[in-house]
N, C-alpha and C positions, 0 to 999 in steps of 0.2 A: 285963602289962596284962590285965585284966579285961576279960571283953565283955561286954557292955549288958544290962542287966535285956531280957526278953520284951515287957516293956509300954512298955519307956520308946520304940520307934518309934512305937510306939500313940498314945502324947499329945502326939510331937513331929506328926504327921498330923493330931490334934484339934485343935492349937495352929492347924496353917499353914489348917485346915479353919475355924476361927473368922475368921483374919486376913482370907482371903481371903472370907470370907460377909459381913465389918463395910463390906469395902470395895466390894463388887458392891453392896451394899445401899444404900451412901451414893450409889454413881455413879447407879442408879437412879432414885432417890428424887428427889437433886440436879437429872438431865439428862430431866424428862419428852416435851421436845419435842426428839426424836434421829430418826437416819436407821434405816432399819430393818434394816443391816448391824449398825449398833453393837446395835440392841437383840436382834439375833441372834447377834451376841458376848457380851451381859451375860446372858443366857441360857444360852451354853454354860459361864458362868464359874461361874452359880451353878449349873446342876447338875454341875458339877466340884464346887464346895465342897461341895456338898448329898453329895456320891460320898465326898470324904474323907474327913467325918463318917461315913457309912456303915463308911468300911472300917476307920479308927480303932475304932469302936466293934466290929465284929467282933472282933476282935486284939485290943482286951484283953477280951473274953468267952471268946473261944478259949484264952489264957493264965491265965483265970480271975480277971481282974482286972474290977473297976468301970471303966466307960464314964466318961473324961474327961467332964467338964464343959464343957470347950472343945469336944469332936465333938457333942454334943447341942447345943449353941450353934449351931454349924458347919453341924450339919445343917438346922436348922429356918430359921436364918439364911439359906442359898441357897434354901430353899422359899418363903422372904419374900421375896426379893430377883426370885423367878420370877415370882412372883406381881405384883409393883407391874412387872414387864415387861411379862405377858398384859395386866393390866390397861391397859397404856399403849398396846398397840399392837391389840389386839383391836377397838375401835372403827373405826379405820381399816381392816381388811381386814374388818370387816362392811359398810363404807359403799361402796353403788355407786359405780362408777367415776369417773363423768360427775354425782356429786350435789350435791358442792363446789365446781364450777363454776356462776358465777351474775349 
């Protein structure tokens, strides 16, 4: 049996780094009006995916391979997916406490 090309960990980590950036992004996107647990779980999800991409793309730079297409996907995809969180939950812990009471 042969053992695995250097890079092919690298793109299997790109692969799971896009799947899991498609699907943070969609629950996201989907669930604007969430408690602020989940949205402080969809948050650690995507800078988990946003991480895989990172380290996908190391490892095949380190092995002297091209950076999967799926880890750049991966990556920028958990940065989006962060991004429509901050943005969802940001107004709420800027608004006084006692504001939305009326």
């Amino acid at each position: 049996m042969t053992p695995p090309r250097p890079g092919t960990r690298g793109r299997t980590l790109g692969a799971a780094a896009l799947g899991l950036g498609i699907a943070t992004v969609a629950i996201a996107f989907a669930t604007p009006l969430r408690e602020t647990l989940v949205s402080g779980i969809l948050a650690a999800l995507a800078l988990f995916a946003s991480t895989l991409g990172l380290i996908s793309r190391a490892r095949a730079r380190r092995v002297g391979e091209r950076p999967s297409t799926a880890a750049i996907a991966g990556i920028w995809l958990g940065i989006g997916a962060l991004a429509i969180v901050a943005i969802s939950v940001l107004p709420a812990l800027l608004m006084p406490a006692g504001a939305g009471a009326g």
